[in-house]
C-alpha positions, -999 to +999 in steps of 0.1 A: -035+399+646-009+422+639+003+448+666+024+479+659+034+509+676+045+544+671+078+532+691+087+504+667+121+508+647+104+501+621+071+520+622+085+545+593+087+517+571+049+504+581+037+539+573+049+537+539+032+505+540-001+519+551-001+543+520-013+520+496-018+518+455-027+486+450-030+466+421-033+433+404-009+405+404+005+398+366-011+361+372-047+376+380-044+403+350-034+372+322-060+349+337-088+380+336-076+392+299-077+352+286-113+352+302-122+385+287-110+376+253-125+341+254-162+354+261-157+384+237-149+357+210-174+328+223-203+344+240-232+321+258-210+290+254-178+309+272-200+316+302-216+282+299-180+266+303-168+294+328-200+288+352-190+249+348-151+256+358-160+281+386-192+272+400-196+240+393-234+244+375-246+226+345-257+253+324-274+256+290-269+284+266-303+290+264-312+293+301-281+320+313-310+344+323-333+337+353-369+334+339-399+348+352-409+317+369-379+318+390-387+349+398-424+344+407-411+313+429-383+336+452-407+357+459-430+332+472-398+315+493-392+352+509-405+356+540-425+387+549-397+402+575-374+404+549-398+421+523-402+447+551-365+453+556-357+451+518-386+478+517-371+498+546-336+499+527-351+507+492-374+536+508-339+552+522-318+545+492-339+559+468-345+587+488-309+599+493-306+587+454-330+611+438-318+642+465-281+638+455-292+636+414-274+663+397-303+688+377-298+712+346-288+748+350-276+772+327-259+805+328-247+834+309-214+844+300-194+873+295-197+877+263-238+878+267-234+835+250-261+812+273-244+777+287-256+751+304-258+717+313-282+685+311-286+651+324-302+621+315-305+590+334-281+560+309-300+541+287-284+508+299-261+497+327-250+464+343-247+457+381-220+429+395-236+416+429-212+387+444-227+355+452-203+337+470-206+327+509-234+345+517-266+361+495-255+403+494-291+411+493-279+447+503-256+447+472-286+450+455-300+477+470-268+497+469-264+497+436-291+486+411-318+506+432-299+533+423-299+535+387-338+531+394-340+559+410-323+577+385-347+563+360-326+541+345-347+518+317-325+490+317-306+472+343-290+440+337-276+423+369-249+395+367-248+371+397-231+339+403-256+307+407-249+279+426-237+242+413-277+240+412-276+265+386-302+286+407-300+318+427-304+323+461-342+332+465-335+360+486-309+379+466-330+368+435-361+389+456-334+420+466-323+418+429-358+423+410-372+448+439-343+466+429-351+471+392-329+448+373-347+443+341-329+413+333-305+388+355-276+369+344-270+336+368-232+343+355-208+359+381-166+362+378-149+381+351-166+364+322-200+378+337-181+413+336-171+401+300-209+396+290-224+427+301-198+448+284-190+431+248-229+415+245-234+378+235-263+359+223-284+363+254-273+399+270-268+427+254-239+453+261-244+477+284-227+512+284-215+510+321-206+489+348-218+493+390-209+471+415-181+454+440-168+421+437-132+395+442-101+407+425-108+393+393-140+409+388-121+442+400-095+434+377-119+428+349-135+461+351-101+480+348-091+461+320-127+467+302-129+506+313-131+526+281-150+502+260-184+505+289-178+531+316-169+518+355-183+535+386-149+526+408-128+498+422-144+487+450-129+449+461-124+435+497-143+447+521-125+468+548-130+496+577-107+514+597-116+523+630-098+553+648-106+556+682-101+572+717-107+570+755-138+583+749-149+547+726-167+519+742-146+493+736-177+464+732-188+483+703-157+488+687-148+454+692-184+447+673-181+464+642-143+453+640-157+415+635-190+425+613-164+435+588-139+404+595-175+383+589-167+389+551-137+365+553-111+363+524-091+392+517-110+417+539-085+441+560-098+451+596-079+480+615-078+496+644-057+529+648-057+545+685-033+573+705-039+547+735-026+516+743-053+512+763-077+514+740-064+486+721-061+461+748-096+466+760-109+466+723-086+431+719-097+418+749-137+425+738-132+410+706-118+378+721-150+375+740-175+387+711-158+362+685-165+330+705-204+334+699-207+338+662-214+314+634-187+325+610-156+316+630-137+306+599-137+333+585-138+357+611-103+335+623-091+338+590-090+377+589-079+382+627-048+362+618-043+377+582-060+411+579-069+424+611-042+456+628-037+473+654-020+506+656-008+527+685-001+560+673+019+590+687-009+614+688-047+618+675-026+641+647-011+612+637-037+589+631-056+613+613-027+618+588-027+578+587-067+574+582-059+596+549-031+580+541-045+541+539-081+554+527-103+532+539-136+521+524-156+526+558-146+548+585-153+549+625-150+579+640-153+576+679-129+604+692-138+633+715-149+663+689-153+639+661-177+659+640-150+689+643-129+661+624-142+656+598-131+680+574-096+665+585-108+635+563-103+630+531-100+598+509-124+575+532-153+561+513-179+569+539-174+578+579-187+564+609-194+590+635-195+581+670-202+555+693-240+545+681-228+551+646-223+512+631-211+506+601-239+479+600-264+510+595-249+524+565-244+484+552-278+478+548-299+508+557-293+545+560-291+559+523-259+561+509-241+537+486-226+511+509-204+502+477-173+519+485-139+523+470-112+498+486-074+493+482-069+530+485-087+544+455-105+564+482-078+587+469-093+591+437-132+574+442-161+581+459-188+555+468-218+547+441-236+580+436-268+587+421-250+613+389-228+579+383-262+566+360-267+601+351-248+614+313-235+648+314-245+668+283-230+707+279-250+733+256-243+763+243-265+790+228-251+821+211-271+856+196-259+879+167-244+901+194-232+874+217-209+854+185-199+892+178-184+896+212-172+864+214-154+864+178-117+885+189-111+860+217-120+831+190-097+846+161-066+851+187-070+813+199-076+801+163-046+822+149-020+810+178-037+774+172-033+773+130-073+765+131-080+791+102-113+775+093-125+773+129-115+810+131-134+819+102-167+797+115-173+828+135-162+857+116-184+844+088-215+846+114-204+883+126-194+896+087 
């Protein structure tokens, strides 16, 4: 791991560092745009070559989309403990969905004219869950559930298969609890490509949920303004700041839950005390040695995982803003008097029996979360993100006639004669 302090020379330049906008490498946008392009012009037979190239499955052009069969024989596979925890986690998640939903209002203005606003749930979105090492049941959850909630009609999920061509039975199970209305077995760029240009078997959507690697981020920022995109949320990380008043065993815990995703995954610890980090270090060098991902795990403690001695809790808050993590932990003396100090994290973490684990799989919110620092900018997957805004406006005789000087002056000062005179006609 990687070990800096406050004292360093160079801890100026690390902060810099630590602010991050990041982005896609030139070969990563060419390979996604080919792939884009290629599906766009090619359809079923793109993703049939792309699954072969990728994945390593045999596909046919007429069997992209899981069937009902398959369906009929995951949920047999599932065992029950798992249809009571994907229960569990849909209960919560579609209870905090359907709070948070924005609702109509309206309101009148000054000039006596009625406004308001409306939603309606989309007519049609598509939902990325990565396949990959291990079967994201909770991906499922955390994102197509949603748009249920909501009352989304149709949900099309895209979702890598295996060289088998089939889907894991228990993300398959997660997947059709969770309202998907149809189910790619197509995952990568070319099953972003799919869901927003349509080919012979799936049908566009008009906007795109879920995490996944950097070409599937990359693919939704190159596709955003043909479908809409709910954010940018890639490799999973957490930040953890913490203080004398942590336990360092649990710290040391949720530090390797998050290494467990392997790959690109960043895993930080920022603390005022040295101390801190060397008992958190020496926990994790304990905890590490008895799980079953070791590669992985290895792979981000050598590449992704920091530790940061800072000069002052002051400090580390400013440097929790300034990375914008996707999950926070906040296990400080007075941490919920903090956290209005916080703003660009995805979701925080508060206090010792606060896991990230919880929120991962259980508690409510959206465990899809914005990465790389668009914290900045993103929140996590809200319920209003499968909701359309739509603005109304309803005048009287007397309320056009008060309005109509204001309209005039703007329509003078703007050259719009004619939309100038589609009041004054109403008020003459």
């Amino acid at each position: 791991m990687k070990r800096v302090s406050f004292s360093d020379p160079d801890f100026s330049s690390f902060r810099a560092e630590f602010d991050r906008r990041e982005d896609a490498s030139d070969d990563v946008r060419q390979a996604v745009a080919d792939i884009l392009a290629t599906v766009r012009r090619d359809g079923d037979a793109a993703l049939v070559a792309y699954a072969k190239k990728f994945d390593g499955a045999d596909l046919d052009v007429n069997g992209l989309l899981v069937t009902d069969e398959e369906i009929a024989e995951a949920r047999a596979a599932v065992d029950d403990e798992l249809k009571q925890a994907v229960a569990a986690s849909l209960e919560n998640v579609t209870a905090f969905a359907q709070a948070s939903m924005r609702k109509g209002w309206e309101t009148t203005n000054a000039q006596g004219v009625v406004c308001g606003e409306m939603f309606h749930p989309l007519d049609r979105v598509g939902v990325y869950v990565p396949g990959g090492t291990a079967p994201l049941v909770s991906t499922a959850l955390m994102t197509a559930a949603i748009g249920k909630a909501v009352g989304v009609p149709e949900i099309v999920v895209a979702t890598p298969c295996g060289p088998d061509g089939k889907i894991n039975p228990a993300l398959l199970y997660a997947v059709v609890e969770s309202g998907a209305t149809q189910i790619l077995r197509v995952g990568g760029a070319h099953g972003i490509a799919a869901m927003t240009y349509g080919t012979e078997s799936v049908a566009p959507v008009a906007k795109l949920f879920g995490p996944g690697n950097k070409f599937v981020v990359e693919a939704k920022r190159q596709v955003f303004g043909t479908v809409g995109v709910d954010l940018i949320p890639g490799p999973s990380e957490v930040l953890i700041l913490a203080d004398e008043s942590c336990k360092p065993e649990f710290v040391a815990a949720d530090l390797l839950a998050q290494a467990e995703h392997g790959k690109e995954s960043i895993v930080v610890l920022v603390s005022p005390s040295a101390n801190v980090l060397d008992s958190v270090e020496e926990a994790l060098n304990v905890q590490r040695k008895t799980l079953s991902r070791q590669g992985p795990i290895d792979h981000v403690i050598a590449n992704g995982m920091i530790f940061v001695q800072t000069e002052n809790l002051d400090q580390a808050i400013d440097m929790v803003n300034d990375f914008a993590p996707e999950h926070l932990s906040l296990v400080v003396e007075g941490a919920d008097e903090l956290l209005d100090r916080i703003r660009t994290t995805g979701a925080i973490y508060v206090g010792n029996h606060s896991p990230v684990a919880v929120g991962d799989f259980l508690a409510g919110p959206s465990h899809t979360l914005p990465t790389g620092g668009s914290g900045k900018a993103f929140p996590g997957i809200t319920a209003d993100m499968f909701q359309r805004r739509t603005s109304y406006v309803k005048c009287t005789p007397e309320s056009v006639a008060a309005s109509e000087p204001y309209v005039s002056t703007f329509a003078r000062v703007e050259g719009l004669d004619a939309h100038g005179e589609s009041v004054s006609i109403r008020v003459r």
